[in-house]
N, C-alpha and C positions, 0 to 999 in steps of 0.2 A: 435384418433391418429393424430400426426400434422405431413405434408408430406416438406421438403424443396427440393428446384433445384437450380442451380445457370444457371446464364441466360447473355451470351457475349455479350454486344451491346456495339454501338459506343463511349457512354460516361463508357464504365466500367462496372464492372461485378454489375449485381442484382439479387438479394436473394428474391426468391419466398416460399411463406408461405400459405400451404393451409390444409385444413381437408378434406373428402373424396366429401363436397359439394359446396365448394366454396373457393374463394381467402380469405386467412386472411392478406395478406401482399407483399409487392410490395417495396423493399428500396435497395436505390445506395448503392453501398459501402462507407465505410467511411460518410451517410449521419448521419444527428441529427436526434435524438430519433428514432433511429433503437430498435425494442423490439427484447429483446436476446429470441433466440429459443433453449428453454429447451428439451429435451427427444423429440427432431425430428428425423426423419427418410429420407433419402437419397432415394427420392422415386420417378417416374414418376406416375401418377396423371391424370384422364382425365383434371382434372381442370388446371395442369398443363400445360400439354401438351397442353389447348385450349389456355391458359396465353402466352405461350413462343408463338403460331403462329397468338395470336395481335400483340405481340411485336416483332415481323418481320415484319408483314403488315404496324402497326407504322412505326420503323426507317427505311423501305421502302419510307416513304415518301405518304403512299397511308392510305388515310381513312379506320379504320378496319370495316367492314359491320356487326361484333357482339360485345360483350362483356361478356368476360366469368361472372360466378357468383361469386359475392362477397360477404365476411361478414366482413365488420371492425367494429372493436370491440370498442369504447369507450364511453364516457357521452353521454347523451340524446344529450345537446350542442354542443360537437362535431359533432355525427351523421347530427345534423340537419345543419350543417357549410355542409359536405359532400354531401348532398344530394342537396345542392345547386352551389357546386362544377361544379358536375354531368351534370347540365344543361347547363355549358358554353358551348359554339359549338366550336368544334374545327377552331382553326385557332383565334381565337377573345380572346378577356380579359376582364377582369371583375374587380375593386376596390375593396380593401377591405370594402372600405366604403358603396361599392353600398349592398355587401353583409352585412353585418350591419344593411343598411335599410330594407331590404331584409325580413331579420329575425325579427329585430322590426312589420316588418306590418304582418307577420305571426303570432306573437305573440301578438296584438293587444297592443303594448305600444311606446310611444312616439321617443323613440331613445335607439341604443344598440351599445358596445364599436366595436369599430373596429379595438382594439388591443385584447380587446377576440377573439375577429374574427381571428388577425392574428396567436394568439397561438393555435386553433383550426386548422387552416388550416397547420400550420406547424409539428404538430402534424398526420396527416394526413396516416396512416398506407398502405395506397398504392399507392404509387405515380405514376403518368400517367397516368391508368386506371381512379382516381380520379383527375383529372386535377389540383393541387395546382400551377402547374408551368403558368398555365392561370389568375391566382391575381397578380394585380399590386399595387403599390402605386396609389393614388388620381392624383399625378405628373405626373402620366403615366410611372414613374419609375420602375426599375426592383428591388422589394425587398424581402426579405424575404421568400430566397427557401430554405427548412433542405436539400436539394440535392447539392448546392453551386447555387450562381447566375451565373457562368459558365454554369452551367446545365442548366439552365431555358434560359437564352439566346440561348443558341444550340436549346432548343424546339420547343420553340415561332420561332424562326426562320426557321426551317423544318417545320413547319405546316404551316406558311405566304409563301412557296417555293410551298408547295403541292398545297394551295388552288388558285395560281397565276395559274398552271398548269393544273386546272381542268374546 
């Protein structure tokens, strides 16, 4: 059974998507490649319920001390874009391109695109919990958030607030 909740924070309502053991989904309203939830139920959730009190701890502004359990769902390639996501620290950023190399030397071959990389990352089924809004352009640019580049500016800037603060 797939459980959803809607969830008020400061940039707008988000649609939580989970099954009884972990998150399947994390997406702003109005963002890109939101997957439509079929035969879901209006349900609270422990998983839920642990989702919605990150993300108070989050736009609190304060480091969340766990993270509930996740399962996003896509290609090996994606997953493996995700799991490297996962390791940026909050407050810091990461290239697409660095993530690119990234993946090349994990997969022991010379060079890997970094616009697969960025359709991987924007594709991204939960967003925040999996930090997509932490990839930059190479320029140090702000690009390519499916949430708007409004969003990811808001974030990047709450997390550079918090980590000044701690």
């Amino acid at each position: 059974m797939i459980y959803t909740q809607q969830f008020s924070s400061p940039l707008g309502i988000i649609t939580l998507m989970s099954d009884t053991n972990a998150l399947l989904g994390l997406w702003f309203e109005g963002q890109k490649y939101f997957t439509p939830i079929k035969d879901s139920i209006q349900k609270q959730t422990q998983v839920l319920v642990d989702t919605q009190t990150w993300l108070e701890i989050y736009f609190s502004g304060e480091i969340p001390s766990f993270t509930p359990p996740l399962s996003p769902q896509g290609t090996l390639f994606r997953e493996s874009v995700w799991k490297i996501l996962r390791t940026i620290p909050y407050g810091q950023t990461m290239t697409y391109k660095e993530i690119a190399h990234k993946l090349a030397f994990q997969r022991g071959i010379a060079k890997m695109s970094a616009q697969a990389v960025g359709g991987a990352v924007g594709r991204n089924p939960i967003a925040l919990i999996i930090p997509c809004h932490r990839v930059i352009g190479s320029d140090k640019s702000l690009i390519g958030y499916a949430g708007g580049l409004n969003r990811k500016a808001w974030l990047l800037e709450l997390e550079r607030k918090s980590i000044k603060t701690i």
